[in-house]
C-alpha atoms as an extended CHARMM CRD file, in Angstrom:
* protein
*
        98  EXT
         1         1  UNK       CA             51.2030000000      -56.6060000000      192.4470000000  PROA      1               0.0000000000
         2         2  UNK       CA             53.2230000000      -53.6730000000      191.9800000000  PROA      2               0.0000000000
         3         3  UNK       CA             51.2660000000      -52.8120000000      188.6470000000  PROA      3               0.0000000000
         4         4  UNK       CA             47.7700000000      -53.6030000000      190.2950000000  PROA      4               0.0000000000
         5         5  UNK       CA             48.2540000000      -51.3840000000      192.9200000000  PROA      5               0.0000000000
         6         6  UNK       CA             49.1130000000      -48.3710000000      191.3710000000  PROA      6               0.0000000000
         7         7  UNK       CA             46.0690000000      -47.2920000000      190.3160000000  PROA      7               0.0000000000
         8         8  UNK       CA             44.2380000000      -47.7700000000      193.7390000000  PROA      8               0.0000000000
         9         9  UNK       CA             46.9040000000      -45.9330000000      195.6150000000  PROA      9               0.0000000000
        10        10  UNK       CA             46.2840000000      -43.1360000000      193.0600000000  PROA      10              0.0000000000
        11        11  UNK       CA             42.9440000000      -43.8010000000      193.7160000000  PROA      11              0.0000000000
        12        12  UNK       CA             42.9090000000      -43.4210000000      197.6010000000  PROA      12              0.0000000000
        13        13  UNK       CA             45.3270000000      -40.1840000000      196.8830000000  PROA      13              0.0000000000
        14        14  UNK       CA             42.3520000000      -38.6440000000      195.4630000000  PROA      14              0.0000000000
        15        15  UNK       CA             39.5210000000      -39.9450000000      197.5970000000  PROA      15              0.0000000000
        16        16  UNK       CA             41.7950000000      -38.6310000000      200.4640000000  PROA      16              0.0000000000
        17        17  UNK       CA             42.2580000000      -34.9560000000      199.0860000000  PROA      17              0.0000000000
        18        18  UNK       CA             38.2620000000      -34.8540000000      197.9890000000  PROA      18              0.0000000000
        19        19  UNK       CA             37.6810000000      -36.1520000000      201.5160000000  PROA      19              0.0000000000
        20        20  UNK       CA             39.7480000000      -32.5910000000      202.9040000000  PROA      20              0.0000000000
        21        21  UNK       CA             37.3300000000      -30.0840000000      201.1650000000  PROA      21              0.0000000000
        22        22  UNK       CA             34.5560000000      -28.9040000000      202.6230000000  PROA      22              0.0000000000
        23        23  UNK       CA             31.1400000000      -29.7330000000      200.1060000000  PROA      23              0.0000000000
        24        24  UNK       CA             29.9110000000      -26.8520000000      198.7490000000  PROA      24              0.0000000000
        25        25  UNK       CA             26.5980000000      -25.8640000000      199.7690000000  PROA      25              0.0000000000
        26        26  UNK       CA             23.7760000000      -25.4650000000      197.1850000000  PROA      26              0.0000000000
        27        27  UNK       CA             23.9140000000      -21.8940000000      197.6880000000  PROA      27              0.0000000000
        28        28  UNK       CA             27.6250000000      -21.9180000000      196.5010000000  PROA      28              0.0000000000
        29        29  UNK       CA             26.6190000000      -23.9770000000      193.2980000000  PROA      29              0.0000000000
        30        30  UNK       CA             23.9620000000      -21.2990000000      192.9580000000  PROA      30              0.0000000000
        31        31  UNK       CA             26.2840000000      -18.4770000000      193.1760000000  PROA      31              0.0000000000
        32        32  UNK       CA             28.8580000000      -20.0030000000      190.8580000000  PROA      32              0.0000000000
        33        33  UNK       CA             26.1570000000      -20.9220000000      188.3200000000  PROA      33              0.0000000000
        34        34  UNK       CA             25.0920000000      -17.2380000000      188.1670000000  PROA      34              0.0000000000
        35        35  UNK       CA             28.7410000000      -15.9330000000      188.1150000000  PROA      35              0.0000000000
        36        36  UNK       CA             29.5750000000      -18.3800000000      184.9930000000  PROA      36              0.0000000000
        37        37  UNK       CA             26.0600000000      -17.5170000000      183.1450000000  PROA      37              0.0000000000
        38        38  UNK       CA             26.8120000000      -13.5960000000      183.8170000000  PROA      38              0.0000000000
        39        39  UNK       CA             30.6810000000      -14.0790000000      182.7850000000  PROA      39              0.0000000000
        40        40  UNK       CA             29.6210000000      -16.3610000000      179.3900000000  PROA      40              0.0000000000
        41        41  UNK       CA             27.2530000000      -13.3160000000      179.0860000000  PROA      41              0.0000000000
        42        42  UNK       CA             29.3990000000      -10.5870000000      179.3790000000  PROA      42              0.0000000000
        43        43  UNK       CA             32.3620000000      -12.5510000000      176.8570000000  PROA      43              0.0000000000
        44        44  UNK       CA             29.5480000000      -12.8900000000      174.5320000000  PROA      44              0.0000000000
        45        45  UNK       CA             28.3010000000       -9.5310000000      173.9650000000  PROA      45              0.0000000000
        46        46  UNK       CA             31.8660000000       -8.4090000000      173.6350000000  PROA      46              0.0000000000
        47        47  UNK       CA             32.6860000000      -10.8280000000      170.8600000000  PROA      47              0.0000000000
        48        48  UNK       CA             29.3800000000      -10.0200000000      169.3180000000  PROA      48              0.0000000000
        49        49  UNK       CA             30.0980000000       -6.1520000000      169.3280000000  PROA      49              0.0000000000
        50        50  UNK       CA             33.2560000000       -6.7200000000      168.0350000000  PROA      50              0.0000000000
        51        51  UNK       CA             31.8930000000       -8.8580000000      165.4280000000  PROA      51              0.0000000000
        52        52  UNK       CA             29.4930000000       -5.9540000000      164.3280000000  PROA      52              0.0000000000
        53        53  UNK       CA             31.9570000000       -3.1810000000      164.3470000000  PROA      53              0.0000000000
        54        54  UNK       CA             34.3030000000       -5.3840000000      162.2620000000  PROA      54              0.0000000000
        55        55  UNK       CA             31.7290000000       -6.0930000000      159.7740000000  PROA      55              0.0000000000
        56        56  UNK       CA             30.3890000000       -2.5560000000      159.6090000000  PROA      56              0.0000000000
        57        57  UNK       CA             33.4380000000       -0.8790000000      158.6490000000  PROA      57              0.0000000000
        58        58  UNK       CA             34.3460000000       -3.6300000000      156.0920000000  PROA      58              0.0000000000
        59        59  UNK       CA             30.7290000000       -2.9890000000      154.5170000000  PROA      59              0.0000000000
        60        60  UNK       CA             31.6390000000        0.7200000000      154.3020000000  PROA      60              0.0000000000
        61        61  UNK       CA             34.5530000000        0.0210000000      152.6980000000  PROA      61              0.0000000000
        62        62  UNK       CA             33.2650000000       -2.2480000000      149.8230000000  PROA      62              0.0000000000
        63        63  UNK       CA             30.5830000000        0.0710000000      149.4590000000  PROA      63              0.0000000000
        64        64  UNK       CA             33.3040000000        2.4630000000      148.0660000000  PROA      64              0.0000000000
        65        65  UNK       CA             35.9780000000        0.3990000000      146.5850000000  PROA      65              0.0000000000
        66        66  UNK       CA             33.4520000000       -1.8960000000      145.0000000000  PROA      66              0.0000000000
        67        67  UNK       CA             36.4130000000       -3.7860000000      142.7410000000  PROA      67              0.0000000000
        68        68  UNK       CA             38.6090000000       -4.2100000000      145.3880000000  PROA      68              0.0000000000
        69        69  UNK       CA             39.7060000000       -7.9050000000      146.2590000000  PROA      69              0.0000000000
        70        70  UNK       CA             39.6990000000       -7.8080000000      149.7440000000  PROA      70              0.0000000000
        71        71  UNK       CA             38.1630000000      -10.4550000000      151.8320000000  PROA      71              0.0000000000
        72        72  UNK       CA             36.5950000000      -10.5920000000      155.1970000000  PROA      72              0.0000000000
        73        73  UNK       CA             38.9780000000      -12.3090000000      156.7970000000  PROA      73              0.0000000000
        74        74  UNK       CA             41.3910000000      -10.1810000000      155.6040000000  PROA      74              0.0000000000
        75        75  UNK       CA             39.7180000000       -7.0850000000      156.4460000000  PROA      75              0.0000000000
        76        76  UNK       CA             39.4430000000       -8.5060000000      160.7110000000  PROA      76              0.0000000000
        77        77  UNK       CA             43.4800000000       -9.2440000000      160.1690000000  PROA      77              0.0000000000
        78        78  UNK       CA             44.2030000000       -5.8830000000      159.7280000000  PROA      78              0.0000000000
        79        79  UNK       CA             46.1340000000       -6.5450000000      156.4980000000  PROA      79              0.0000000000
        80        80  UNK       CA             46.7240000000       -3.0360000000      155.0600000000  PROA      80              0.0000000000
        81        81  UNK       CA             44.6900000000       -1.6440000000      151.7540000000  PROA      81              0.0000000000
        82        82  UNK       CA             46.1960000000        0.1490000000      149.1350000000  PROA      82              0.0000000000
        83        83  UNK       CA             42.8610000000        1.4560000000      148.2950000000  PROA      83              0.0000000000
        84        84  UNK       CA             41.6250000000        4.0700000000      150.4460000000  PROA      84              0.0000000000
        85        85  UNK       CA             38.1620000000        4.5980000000      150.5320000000  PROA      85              0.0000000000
        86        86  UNK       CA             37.0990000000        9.0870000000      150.9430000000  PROA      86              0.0000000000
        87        87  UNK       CA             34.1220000000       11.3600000000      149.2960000000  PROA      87              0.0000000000
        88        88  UNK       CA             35.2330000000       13.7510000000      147.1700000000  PROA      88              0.0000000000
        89        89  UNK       CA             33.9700000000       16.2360000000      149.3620000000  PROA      89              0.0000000000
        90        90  UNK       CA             36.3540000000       14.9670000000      151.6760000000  PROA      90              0.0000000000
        91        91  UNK       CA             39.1640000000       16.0430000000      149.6220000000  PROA      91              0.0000000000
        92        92  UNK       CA             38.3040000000       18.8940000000      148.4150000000  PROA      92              0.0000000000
        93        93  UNK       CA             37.7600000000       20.3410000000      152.0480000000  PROA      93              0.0000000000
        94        94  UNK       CA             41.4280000000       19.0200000000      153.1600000000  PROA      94              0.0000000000
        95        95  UNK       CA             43.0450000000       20.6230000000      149.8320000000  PROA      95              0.0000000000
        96        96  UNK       CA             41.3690000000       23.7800000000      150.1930000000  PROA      96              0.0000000000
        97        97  UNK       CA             42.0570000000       24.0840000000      154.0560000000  PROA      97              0.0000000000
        98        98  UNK       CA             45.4700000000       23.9170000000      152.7940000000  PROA      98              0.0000000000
């Protein structure tokens, strides 16, 4: 019996400590499904902006070095480049400052 009864004095454990909290209200379950839809929200958009940056910068890149190897993944790991993409006017405007 010691095997058999186990599970229903785990059982009554947790009926007993369900049994102390107070039920939440619907107005509760309201507020808490708003706060998790507004939080998912909020997560979302930042991944998604981060997502676009990411992808925008890597697109600049390749549209300079367009041999380089690099891969997406890559590029969001922040694994250095030996290329390094600048205009010529760029340079020209740093030398002669110089």
């Amino acid at each position: 019996m010691g095997i058999a009864a186990a599970p229903l004095r785990l059982f009554a454990f947790i009926h007993r400590r369900r049994a102390m909290r107070p039920r939440r209200s619907l107005q509760d379950w309201i507020a808490l499904t708003i706060a998790r839809g507004l939080s998912f929200a909020v997560v979302g958009s930042l991944i998604y902006v981060t997502y676009i940056v990411e992808m925008t910068g890597f697109d600049d890149f390749r549209r300079c070095n367009k041999s380089s190897t690099i891969t997406r993944r890559e590029w969001v790991l922040g694994f250095p480049t030996v290329e390094e993409c600048r205009r010529p006017q760029v340079l020209a405007q740093s030398t002669a400052k110089r």
